[in-house]
C-alpha positions as CSV (number, residue, x, y, z in Angstrom):
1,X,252.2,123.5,211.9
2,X,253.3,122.3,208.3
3,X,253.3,118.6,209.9
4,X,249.7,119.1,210.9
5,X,249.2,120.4,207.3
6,X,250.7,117.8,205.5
7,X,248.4,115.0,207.3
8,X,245.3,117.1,206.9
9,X,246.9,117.0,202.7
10,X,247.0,113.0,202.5
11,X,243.9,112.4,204.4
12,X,242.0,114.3,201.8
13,X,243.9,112.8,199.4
14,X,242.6,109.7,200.6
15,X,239.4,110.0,201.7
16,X,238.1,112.3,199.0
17,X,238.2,109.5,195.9
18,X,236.3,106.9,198.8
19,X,234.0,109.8,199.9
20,X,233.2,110.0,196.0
21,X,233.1,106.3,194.9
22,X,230.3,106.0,198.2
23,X,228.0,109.1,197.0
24,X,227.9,107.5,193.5
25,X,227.2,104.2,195.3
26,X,224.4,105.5,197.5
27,X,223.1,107.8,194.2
28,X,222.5,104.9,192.5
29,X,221.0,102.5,195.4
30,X,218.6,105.6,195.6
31,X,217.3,105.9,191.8
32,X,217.0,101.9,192.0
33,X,214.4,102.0,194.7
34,X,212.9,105.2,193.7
35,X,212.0,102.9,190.1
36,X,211.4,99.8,191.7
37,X,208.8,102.1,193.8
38,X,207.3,103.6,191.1
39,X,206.8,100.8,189.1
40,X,205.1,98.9,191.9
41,X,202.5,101.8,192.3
42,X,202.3,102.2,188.4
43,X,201.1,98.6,187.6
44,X,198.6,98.5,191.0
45,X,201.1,96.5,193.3
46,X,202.8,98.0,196.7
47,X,205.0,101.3,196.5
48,X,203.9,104.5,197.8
49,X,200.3,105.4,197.5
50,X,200.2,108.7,199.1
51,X,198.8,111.8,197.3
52,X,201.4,113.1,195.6
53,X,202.5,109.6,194.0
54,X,199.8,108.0,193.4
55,X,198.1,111.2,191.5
56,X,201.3,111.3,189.6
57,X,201.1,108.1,188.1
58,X,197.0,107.3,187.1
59,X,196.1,104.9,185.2
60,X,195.4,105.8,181.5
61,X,192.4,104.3,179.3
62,X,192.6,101.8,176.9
63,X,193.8,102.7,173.6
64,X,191.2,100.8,171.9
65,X,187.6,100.3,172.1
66,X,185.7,97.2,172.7
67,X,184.9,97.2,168.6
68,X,187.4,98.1,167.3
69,X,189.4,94.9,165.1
70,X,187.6,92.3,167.0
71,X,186.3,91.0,164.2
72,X,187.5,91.9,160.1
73,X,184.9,91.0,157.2
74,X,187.1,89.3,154.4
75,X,185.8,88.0,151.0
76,X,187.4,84.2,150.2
77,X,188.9,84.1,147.3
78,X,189.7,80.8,144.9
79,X,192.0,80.3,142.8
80,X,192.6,77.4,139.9
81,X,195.7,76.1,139.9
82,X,197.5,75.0,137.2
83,X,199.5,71.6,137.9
84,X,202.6,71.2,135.9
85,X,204.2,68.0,135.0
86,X,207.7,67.3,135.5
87,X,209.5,66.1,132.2
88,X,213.4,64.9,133.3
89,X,215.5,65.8,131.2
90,X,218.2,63.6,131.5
91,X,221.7,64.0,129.3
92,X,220.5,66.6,127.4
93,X,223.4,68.4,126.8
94,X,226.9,65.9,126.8
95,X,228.8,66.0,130.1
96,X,232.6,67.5,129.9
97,X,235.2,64.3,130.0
98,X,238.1,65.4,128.8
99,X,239.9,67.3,131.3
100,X,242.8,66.1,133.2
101,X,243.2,66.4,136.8
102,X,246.5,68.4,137.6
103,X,247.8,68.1,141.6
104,X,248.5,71.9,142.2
105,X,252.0,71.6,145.3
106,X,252.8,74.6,147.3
């Protein structure tokens, strides 16, 4: 009786974190089809388009009308511009000579 006990122990032991690790598995294959399905019947491709589905997901209106910011009225405007000549200024202040180049060792 404790034998049978101790085997009926390990094989939950076992099989429980493999049972788990599957659900999750299967969880997840699940919400990726459920999306992939909804977003096929959302932008007018396959899916499921019974009732309940297809009522749940209807197509909204556009946001915009056909007037609105299809054309803007804009007033040109012109400026002068002013064109600045370049002067080079060359040497105008002395350049520093005198300093000694030093070799810095580690």
């Amino acid at each position: 009786m404790e034998f049978l006990l101790i085997i009926l122990l390990l094989l939950f032991l076992f099989l429980y974190p493999v049972i788990k690790a599957g659900f999750k598995v299967w969880k997840q294959v699940r919400q990726m089809n459920r999306s992939f399905q909804n977003a096929g019947s959302h932008y007018g491709g396959g899916g499921n388009t019974s009732g309940g589905n297809a009522q749940k997901h209807r197509r909204r209106g556009k946001i915009f009308g056909p007037g609105d910011g299809e054309y803007v009225e804009f007033e040109e405007i012109i400026e002068q511009r002013r064109s600045v000549q370049y002067v080079e200024m060359r040497d105008a202040e002395p350049r520093i000579t005198d300093v000694k180049f030093e070799e810095i060792r580690l």
